[in-house]
Biopython code that builds the backbone (N, CA, C, O; Angstrom):
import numpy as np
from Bio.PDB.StructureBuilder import StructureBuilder

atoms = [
    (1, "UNK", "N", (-16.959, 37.364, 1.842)),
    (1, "UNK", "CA", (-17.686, 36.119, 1.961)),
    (1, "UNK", "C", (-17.724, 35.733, 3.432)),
    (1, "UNK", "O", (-16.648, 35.805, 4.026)),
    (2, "UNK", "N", (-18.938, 35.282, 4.205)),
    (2, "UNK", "CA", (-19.090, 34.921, 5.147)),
    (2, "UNK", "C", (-19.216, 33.476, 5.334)),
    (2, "UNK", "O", (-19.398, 32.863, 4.282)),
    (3, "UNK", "N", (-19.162, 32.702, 6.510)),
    (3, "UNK", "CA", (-19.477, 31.282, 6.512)),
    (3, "UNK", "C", (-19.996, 31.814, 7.674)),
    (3, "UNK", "O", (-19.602, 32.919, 8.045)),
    (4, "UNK", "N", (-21.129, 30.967, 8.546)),
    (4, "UNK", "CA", (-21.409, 30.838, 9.548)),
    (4, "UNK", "C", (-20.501, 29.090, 10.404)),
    (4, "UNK", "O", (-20.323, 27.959, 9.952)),
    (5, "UNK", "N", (-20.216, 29.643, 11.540)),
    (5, "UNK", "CA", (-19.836, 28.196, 12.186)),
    (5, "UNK", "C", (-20.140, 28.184, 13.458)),
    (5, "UNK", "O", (-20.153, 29.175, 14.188)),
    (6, "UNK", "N", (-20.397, 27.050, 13.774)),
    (6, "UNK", "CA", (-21.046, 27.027, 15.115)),
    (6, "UNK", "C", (-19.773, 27.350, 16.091)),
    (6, "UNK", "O", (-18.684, 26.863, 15.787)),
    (7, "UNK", "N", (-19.904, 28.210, 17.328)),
    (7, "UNK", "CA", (-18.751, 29.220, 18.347)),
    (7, "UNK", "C", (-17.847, 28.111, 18.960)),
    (7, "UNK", "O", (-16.617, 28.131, 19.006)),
    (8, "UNK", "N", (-18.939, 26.840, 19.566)),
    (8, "UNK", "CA", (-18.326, 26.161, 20.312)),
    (8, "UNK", "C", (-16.944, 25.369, 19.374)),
    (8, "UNK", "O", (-15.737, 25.485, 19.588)),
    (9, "UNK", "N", (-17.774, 24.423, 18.113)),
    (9, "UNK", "CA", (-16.591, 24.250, 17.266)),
    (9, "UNK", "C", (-15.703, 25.220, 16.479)),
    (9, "UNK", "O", (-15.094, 24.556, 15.641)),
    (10, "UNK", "N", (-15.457, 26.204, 16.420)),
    (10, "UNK", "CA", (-14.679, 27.203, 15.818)),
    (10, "UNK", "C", (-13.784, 27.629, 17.046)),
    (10, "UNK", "O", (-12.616, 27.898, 16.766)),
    (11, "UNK", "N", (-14.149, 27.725, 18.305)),
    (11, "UNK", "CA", (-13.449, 27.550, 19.608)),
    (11, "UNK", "C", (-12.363, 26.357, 19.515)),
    (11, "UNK", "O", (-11.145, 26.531, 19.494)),
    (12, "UNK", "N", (-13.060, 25.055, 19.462)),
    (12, "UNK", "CA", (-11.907, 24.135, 19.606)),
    (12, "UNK", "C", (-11.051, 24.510, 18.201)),
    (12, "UNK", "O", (-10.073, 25.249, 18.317)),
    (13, "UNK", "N", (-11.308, 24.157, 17.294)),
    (13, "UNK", "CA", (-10.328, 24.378, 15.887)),
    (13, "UNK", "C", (-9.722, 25.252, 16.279)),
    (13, "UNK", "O", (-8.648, 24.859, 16.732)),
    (14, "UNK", "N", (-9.935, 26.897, 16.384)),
    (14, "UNK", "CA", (-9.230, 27.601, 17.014)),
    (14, "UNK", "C", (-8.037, 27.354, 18.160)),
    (14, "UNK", "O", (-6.918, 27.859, 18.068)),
    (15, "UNK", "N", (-8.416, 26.599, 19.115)),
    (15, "UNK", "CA", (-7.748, 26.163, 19.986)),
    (15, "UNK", "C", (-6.481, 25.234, 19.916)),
    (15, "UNK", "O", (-5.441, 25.294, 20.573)),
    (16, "UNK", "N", (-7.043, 23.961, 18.485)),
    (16, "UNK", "CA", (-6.266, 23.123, 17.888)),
    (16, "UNK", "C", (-5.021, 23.661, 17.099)),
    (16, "UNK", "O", (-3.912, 23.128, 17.062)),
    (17, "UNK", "N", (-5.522, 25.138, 16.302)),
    (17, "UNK", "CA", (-4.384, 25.754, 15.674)),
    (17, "UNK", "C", (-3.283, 26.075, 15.964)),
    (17, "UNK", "O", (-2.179, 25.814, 15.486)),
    (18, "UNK", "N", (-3.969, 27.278, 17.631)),
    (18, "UNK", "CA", (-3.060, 27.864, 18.686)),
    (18, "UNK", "C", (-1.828, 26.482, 18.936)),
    (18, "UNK", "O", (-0.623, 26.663, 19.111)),
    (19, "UNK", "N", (-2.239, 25.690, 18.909)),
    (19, "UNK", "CA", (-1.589, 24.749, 19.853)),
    (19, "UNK", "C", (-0.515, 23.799, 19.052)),
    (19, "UNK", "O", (0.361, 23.038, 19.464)),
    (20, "UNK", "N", (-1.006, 24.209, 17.567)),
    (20, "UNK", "CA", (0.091, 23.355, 16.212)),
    (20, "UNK", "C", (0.725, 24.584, 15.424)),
    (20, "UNK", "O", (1.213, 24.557, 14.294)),
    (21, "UNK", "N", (0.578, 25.887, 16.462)),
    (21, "UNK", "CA", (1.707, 27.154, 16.088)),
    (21, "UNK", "C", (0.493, 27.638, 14.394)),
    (21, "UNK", "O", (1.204, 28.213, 13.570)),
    (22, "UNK", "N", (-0.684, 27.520, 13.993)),
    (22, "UNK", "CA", (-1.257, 27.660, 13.093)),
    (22, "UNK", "C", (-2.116, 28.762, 13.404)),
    (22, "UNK", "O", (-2.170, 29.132, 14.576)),
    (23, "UNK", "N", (-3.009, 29.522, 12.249)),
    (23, "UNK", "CA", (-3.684, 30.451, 12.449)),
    (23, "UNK", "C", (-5.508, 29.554, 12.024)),
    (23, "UNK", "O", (-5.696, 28.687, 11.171)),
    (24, "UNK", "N", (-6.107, 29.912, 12.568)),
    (24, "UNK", "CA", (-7.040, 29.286, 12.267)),
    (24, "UNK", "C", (-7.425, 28.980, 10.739)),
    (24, "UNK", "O", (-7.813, 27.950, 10.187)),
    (25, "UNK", "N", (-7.156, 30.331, 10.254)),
    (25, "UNK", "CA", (-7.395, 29.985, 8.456)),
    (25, "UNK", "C", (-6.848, 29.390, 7.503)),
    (25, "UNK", "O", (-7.227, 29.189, 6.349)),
    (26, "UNK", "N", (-5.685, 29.042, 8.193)),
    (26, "UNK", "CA", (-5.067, 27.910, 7.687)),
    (26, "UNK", "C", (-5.125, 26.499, 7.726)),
    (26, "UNK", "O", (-4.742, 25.649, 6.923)),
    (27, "UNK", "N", (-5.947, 26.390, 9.345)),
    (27, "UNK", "CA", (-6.516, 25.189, 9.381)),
    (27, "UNK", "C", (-7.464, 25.183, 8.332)),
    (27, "UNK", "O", (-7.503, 24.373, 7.406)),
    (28, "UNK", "N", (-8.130, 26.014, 8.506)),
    (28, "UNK", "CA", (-9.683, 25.628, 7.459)),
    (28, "UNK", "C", (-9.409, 25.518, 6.211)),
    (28, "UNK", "O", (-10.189, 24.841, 5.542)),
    (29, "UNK", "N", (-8.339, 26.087, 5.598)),
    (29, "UNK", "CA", (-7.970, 26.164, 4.330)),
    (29, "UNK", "C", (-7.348, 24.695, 3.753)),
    (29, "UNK", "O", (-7.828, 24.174, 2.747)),
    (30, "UNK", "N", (-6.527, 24.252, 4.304)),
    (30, "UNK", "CA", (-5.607, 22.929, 4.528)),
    (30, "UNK", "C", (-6.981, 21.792, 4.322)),
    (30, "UNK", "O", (-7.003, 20.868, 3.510)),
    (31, "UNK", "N", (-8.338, 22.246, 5.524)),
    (31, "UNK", "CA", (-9.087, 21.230, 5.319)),
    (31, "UNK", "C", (-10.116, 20.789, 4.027)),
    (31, "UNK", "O", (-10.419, 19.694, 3.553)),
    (32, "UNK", "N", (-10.446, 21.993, 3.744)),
    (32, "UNK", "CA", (-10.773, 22.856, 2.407)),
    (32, "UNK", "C", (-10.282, 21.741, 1.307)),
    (32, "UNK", "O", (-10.762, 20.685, 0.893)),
    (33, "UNK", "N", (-9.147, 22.457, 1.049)),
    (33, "UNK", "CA", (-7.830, 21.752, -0.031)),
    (33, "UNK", "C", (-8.210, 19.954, -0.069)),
    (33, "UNK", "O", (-8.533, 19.377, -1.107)),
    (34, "UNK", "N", (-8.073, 19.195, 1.436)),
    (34, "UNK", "CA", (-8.047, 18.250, 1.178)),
    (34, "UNK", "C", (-9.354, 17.706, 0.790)),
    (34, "UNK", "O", (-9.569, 16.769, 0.021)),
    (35, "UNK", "N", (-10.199, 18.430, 1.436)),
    (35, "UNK", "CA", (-12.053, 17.714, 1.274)),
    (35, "UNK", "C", (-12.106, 17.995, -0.202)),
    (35, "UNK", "O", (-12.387, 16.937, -0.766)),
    (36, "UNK", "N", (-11.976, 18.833, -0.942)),
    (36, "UNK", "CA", (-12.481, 19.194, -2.206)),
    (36, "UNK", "C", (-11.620, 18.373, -3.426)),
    (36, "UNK", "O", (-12.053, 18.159, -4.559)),
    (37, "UNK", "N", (-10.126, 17.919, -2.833)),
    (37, "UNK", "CA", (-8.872, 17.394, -3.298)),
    (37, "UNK", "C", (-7.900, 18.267, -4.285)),
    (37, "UNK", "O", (-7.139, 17.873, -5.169)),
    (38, "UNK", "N", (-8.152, 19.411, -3.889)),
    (38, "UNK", "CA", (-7.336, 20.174, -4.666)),
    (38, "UNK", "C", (-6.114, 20.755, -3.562)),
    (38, "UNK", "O", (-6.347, 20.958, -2.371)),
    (39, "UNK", "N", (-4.943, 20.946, -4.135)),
    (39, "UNK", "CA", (-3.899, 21.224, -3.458)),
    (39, "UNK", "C", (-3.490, 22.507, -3.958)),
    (39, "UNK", "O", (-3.777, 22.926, -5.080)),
    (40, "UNK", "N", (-2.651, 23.265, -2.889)),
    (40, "UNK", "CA", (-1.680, 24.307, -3.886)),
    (40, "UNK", "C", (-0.591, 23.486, -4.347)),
    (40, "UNK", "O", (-0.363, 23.467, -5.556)),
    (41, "UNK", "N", (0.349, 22.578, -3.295)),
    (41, "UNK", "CA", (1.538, 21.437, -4.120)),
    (41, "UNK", "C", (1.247, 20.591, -3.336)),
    (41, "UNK", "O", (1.073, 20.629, -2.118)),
    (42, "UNK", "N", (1.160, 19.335, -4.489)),
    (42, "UNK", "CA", (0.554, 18.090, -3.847)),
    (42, "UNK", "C", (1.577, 17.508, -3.105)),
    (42, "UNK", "O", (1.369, 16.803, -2.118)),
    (43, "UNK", "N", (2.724, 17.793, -3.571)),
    (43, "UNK", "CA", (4.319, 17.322, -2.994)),
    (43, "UNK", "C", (4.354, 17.493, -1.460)),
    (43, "UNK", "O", (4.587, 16.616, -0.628)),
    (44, "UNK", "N", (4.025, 19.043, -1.211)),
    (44, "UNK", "CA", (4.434, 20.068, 0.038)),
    (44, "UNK", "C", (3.537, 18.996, 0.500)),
    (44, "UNK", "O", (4.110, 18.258, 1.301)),
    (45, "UNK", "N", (2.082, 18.605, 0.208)),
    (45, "UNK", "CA", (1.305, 18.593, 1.936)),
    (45, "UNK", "C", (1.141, 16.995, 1.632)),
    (45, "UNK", "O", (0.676, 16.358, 2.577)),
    (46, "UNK", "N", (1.414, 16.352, 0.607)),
    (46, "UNK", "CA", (2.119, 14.832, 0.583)),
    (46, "UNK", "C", (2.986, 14.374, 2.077)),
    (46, "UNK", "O", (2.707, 13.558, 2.955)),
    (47, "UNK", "N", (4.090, 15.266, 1.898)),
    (47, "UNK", "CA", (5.257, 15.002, 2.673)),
    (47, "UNK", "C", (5.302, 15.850, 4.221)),
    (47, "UNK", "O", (5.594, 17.021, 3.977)),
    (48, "UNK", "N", (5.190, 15.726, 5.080)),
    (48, "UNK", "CA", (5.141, 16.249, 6.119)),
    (48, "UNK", "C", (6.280, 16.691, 6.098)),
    (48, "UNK", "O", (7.093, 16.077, 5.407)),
    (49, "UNK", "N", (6.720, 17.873, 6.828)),
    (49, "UNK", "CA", (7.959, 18.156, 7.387)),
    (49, "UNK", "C", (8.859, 17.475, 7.877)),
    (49, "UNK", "O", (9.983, 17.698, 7.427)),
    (50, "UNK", "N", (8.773, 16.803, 8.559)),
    (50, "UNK", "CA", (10.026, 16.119, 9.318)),
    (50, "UNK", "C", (10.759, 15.290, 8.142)),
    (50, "UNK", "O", (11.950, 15.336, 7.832)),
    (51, "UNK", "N", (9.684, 14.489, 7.551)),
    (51, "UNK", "CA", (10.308, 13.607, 6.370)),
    (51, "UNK", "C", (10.686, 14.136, 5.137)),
    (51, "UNK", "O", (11.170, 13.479, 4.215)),
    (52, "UNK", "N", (10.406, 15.609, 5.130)),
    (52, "UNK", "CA", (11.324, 16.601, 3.857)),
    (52, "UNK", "C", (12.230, 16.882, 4.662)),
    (52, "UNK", "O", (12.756, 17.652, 3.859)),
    (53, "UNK", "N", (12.947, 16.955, 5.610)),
    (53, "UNK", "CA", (13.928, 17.451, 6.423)),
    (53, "UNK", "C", (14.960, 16.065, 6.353)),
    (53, "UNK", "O", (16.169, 16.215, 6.175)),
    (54, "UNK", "N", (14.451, 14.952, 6.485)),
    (54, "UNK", "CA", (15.383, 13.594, 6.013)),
    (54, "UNK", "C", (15.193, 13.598, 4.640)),
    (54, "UNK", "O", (14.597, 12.524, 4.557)),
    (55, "UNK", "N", (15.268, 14.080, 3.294)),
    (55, "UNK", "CA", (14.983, 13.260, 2.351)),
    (55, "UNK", "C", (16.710, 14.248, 1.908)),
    (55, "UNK", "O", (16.943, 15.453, 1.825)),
    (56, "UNK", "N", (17.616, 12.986, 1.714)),
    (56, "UNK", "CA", (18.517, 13.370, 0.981)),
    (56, "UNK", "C", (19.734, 13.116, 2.108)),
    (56, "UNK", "O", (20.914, 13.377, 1.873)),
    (57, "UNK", "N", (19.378, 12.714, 3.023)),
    (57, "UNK", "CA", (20.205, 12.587, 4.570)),
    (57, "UNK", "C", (21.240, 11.592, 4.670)),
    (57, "UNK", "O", (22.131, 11.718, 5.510)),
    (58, "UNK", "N", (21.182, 10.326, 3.651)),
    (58, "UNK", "CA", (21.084, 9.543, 3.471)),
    (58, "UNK", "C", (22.072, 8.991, 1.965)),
    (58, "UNK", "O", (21.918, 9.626, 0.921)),
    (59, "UNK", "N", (22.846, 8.038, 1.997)),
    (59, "UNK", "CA", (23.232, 8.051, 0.896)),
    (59, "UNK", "C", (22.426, 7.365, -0.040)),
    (59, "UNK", "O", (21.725, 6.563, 0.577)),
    (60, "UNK", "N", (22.176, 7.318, -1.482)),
    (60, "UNK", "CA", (21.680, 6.893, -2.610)),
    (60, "UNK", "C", (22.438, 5.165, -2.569)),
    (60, "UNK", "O", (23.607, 4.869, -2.323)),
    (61, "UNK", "N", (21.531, 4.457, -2.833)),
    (61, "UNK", "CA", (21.745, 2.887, -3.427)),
    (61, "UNK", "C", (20.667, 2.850, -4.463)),
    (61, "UNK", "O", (19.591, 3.393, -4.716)),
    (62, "UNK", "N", (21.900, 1.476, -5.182)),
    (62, "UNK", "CA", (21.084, 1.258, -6.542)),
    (62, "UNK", "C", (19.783, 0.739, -6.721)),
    (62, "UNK", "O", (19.124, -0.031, -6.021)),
    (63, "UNK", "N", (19.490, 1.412, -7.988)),
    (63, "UNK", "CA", (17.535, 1.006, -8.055)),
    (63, "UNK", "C", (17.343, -0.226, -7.734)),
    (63, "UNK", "O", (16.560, -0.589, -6.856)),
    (64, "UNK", "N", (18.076, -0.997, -8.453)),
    (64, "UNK", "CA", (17.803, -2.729, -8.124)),
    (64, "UNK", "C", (18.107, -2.990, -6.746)),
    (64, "UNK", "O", (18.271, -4.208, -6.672)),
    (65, "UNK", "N", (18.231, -2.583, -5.869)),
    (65, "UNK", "CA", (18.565, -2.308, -4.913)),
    (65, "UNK", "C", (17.349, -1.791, -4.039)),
    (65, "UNK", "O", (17.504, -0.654, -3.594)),
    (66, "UNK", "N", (16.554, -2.222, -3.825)),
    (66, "UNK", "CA", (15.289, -1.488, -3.124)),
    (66, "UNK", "C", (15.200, -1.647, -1.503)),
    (66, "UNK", "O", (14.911, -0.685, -0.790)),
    (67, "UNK", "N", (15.409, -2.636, -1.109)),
    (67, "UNK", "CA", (15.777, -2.457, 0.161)),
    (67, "UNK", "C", (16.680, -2.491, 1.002)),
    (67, "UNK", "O", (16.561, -2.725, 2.205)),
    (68, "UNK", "N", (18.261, -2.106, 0.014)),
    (68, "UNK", "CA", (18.996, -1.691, 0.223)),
    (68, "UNK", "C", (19.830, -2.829, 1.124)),
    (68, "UNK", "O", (20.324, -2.382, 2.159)),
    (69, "UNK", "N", (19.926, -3.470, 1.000)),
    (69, "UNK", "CA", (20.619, -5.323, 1.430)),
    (69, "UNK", "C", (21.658, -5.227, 0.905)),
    (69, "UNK", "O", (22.634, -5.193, 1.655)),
    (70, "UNK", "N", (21.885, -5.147, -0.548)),
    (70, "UNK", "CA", (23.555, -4.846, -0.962)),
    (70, "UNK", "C", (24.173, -3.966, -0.319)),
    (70, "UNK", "O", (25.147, -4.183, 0.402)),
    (71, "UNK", "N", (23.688, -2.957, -0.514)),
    (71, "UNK", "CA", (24.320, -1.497, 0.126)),
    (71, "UNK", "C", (24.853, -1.956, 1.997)),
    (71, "UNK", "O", (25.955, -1.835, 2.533)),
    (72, "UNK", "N", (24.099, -2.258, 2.316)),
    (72, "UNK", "CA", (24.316, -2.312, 3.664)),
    (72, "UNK", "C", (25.365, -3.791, 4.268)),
    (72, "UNK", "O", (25.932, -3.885, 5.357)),
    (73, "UNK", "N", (25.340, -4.896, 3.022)),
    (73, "UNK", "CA", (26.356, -6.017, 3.371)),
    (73, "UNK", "C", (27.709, -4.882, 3.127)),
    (73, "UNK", "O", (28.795, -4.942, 3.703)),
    (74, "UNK", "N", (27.314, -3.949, 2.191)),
    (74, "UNK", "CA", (28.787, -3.261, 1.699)),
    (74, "UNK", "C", (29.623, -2.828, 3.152)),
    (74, "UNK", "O", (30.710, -3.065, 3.679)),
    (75, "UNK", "N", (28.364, -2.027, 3.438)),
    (75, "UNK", "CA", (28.760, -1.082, 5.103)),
    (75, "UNK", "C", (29.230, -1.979, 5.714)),
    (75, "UNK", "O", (30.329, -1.627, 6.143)),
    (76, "UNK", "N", (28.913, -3.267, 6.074)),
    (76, "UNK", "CA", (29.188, -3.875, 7.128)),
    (76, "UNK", "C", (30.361, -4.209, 7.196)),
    (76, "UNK", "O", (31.123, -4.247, 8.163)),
    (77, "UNK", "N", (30.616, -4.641, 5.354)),
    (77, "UNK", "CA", (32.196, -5.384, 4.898)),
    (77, "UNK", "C", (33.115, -4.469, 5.563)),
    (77, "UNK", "O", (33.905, -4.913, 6.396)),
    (78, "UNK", "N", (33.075, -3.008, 5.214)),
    (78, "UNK", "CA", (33.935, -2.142, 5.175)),
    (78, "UNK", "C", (34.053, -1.568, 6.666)),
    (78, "UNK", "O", (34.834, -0.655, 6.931)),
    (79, "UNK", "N", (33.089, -2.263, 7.772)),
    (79, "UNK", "CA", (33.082, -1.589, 8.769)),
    (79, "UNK", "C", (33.980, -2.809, 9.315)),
    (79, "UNK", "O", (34.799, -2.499, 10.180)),
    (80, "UNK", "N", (33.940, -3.854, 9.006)),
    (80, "UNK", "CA", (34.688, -4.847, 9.860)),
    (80, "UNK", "C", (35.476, -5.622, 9.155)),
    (80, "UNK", "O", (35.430, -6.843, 9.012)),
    (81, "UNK", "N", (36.682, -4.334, 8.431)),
    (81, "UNK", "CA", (37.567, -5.044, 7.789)),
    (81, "UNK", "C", (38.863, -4.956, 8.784)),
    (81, "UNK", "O", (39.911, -5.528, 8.484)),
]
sb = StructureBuilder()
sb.init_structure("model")
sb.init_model(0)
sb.init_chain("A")
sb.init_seg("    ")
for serial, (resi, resn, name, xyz) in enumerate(atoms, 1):
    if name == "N":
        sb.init_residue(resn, " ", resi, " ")
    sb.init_atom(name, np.array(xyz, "f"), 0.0, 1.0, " ", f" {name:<3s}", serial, name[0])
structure = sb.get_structure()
């Protein structure tokens, strides 16, 4: 299967890839995925890297607990006992 693309923009994309450690067909593919809205895992390209690299870093507080205000009067108690 062929696509035609114009040199000058297939230059920059190209260029954009080189430069985010990517191969070009992965750019196009990634863009693909999102324009059409189909994913291979919606999870993987949901979550960027850095923030799958923190998820779990962290200790767990309770659900009722959402922004974490108990949890953290706790820390404080225990830090300045």
């Amino acid at each position: 299967m062929e696509v035609a693309i114009n040199s000058q923009l297939y230059q920059q994309a190209s260029n954009y890839a080189q430069q985010q450690g990517l191969n070009i067909t992965s750019v196009i593919e990634n863009f693909l995925m999102r324009f059409v809205g189909a994913s291979k895992n919606t999870t993987e390209q949901a979550v960027p890297d850095v923030v799958q690299s923190l998820l779990g870093a962290g200790e767990k507080v309770a659900e009722d607990d959402l922004n974490a205000r108990e949890a953290y009067y706790k820390f404080l108690e225990e830090k300045y006992k």
